[in-house]
C-alpha positions in Angstrom: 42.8 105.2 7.8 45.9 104.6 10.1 46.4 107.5 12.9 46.2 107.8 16.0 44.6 111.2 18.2 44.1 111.8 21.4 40.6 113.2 23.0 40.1 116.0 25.4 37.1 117.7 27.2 37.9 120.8 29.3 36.4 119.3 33.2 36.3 120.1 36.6 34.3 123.2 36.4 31.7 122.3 39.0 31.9 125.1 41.6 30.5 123.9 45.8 27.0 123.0 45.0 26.8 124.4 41.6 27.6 121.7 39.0 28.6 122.1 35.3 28.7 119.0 33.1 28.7 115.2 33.6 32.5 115.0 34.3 32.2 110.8 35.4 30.6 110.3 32.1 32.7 112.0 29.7 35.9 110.5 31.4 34.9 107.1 30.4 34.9 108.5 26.7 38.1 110.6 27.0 41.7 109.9 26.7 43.0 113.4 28.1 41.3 115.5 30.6 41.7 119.4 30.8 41.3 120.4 34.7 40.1 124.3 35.6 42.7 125.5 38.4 39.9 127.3 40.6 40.2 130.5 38.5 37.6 130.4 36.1 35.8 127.5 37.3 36.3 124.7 39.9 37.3 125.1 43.8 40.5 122.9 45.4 37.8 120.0 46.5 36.3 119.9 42.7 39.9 119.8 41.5 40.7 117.0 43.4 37.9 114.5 43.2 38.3 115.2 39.3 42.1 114.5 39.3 41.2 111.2 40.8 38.6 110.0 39.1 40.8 110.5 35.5 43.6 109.1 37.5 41.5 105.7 38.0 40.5 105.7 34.9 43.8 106.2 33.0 43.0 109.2 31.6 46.1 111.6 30.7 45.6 114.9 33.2 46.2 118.1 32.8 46.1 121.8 33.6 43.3 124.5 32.1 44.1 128.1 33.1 42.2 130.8 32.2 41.4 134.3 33.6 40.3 135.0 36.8 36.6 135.4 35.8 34.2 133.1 38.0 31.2 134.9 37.1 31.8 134.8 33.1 33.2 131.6 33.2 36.8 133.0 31.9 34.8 133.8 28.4 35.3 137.6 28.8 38.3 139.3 27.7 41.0 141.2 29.9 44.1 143.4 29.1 46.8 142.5 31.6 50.9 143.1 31.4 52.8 140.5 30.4 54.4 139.9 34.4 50.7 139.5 35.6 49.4 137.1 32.9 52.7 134.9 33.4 52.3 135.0 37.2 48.6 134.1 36.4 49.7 131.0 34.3 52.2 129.9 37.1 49.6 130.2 40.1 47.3 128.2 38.6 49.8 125.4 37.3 51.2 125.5 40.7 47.8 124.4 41.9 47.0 121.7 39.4 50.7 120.2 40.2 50.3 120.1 43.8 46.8 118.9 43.3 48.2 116.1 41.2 51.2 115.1 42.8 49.1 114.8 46.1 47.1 111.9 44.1 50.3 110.4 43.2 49.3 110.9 39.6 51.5 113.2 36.7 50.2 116.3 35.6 51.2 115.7 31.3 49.8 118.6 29.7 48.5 122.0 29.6 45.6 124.3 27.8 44.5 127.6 28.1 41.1 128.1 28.5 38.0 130.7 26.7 39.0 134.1 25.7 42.9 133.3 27.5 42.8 130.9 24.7 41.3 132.6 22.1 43.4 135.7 22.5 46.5 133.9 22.7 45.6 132.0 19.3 45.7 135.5 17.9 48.6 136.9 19.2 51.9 135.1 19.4 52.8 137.2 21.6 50.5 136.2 24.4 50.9 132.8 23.7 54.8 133.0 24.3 54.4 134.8 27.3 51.6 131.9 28.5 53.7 129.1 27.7 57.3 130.4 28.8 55.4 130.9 31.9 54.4 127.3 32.1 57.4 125.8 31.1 59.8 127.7 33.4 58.0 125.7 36.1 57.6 122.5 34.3 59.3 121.9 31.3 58.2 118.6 30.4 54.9 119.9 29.9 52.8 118.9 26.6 51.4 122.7 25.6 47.9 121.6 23.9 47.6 124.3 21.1 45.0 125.3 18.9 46.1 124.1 15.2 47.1 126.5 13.0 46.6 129.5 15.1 49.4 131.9 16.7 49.2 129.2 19.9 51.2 126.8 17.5 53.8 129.3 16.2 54.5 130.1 19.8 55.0 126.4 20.8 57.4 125.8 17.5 59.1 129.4 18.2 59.7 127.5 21.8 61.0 124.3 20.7 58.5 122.4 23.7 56.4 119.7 23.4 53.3 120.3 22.0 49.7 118.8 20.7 47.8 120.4 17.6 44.1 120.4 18.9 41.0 121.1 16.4 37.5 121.4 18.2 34.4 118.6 17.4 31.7 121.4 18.4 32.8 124.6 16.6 33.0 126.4 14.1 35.7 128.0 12.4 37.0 130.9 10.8 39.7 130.7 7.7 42.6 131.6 10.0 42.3 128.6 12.0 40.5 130.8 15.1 37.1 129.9 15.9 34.2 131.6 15.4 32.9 133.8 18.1 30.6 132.0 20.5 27.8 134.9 19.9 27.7 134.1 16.4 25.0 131.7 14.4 26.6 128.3 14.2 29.4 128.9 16.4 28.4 126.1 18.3 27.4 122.5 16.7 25.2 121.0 18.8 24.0 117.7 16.5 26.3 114.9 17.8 26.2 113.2 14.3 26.8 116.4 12.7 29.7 117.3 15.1 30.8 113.2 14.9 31.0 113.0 11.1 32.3 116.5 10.8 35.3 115.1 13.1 36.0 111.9 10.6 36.2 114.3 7.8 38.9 116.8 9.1 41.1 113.8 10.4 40.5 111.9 7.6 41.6 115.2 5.8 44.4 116.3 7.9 43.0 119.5 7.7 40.5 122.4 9.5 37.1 122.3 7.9 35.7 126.3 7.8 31.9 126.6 6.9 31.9 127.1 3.3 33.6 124.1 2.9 37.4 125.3 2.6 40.4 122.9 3.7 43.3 124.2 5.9 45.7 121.7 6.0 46.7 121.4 9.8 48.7 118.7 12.1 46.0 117.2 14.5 47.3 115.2 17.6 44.1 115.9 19.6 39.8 116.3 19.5 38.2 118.4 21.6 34.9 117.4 23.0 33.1 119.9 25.1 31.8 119.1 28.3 29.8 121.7 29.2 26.7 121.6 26.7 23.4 120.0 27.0 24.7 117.2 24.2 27.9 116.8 25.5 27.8 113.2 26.6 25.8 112.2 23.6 28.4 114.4 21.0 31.6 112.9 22.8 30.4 109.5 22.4 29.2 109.5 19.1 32.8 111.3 18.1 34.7 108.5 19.5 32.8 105.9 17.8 33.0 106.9 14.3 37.0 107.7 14.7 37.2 104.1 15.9 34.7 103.2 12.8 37.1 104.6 10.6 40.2 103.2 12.0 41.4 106.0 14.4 43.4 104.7 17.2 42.4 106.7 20.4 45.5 107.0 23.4 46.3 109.7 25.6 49.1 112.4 24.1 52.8 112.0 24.1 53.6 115.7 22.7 56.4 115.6 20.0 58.5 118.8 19.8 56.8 120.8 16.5 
């Protein structure tokens, strides 16, 4: 096999003393970083000490919105108008820029995070006003999008860059959403399992539902969670069967869709 992808883990959603994954490990096993802007995780201090350590490390950086939902960790739905969830996308990119500028490093892409994310893969809508949002203040901006989903419509609809993402640790549903987080198996939590599962849908070029069914889909990036027990252990193993294979691993570029 001769590709290349990208791999991502959503970081820097520690909170003061209260810490949330092993962000120093999985940078050394990432090539893109998605940072929380202090909304539904992280604090300024969290978002800067994780801004530089990808920095050092080379690691491409960018910017993880979500709602403004501390104490459900931006996982619960909200209804907002379209000014407010636009003004929402902004504040937050306004943070990680200035966050990112002040470490002399380049803020390359951006994600939406939880049920942001998971309602804006349903409804194109929502993903068009998430993403005009975005790129009226930086239009440059790689939009990470959800393969197959409403996410990429929007993104080809906009003409931006973009990266197709499919997920290492979850499960998913025939129209390219995943399965909700409540449900049995929504979650893979066997790092062989979730590694060779990887290898297979890039090998594939194509979403891999549970009853076995192929979606073909574009796939620029992996993401790796960083916030589960196996994390470390899931993100490592996933990088070194697509190098097994013959993936080469290097931080997104973006391509206009």
């Amino acid at each position: 096999m001769s590709t290349t992808v990208d791999l991502n883990a959503d970081m820097g959603e520690s909170f003061g003393p209260w810490v949330m994954g092993d962000d120093a490990a999985i940078l050394d096993i990432v090539t893109s970083a998605n940072i929380a802007c202090g909304m539904h995780a992280g604090d300024p201090d969290v978002m800067a000490s994780t801004i530089r350590a990808a920095a050092e490390r080379g690691v491409g950086i960018g910017a993880h919105p979500g709602f403004a939902d501390l104490q459900g960790f931006g996982r619960r739905r909200m209804s907002l108008p379209s000014e407010s969830l636009a003004h929402l996308i902004q504040y937050q990119l306004g943070a990680a820029l200035a966050m990112t500028r002040a470490t002399g490093a380049e803020l390359r892409h951006l994600k939406l995070h939880g049920a942001l994310a998971n309602i804006a893969s349903e409804d194109v809508e929502i993903a068009l006003t998430c993403y005009r949002a975005a790129l009226a203040v930086a239009p440059e901006l790689v939009i990470m999008v959800l393969a197959g989903t409403a996410q990429e419509r929007a993104v080809r609809q906009l003409g931006c860059r973009a990266a197709c993402e499919i997920f290492a640790d979850r499960a998913y549903n025939a129209d390219c959403t995943l399965v909700d987080r409540r449900l049995p198996g929504a979650v893979i939590h066997d790092p062989d399992a979730a590694a060779a599962r990887v290898v297979e849908m890039v090998r594939a070029g194509a979403i891999i539902t549970p009853d076995g069914t192929h979606v073909p889909a574009r796939i620029d990036t992996v993401c790796l969670h960083g916030d589960t027990p196996e994390a470390v252990q899931i993100a490592a193993r996933a990088r070194a069967a697509l190098e097994a294979a013959g993936v080469t691993l290097a931080p997104l570029s973006g391509a206009r869709l």
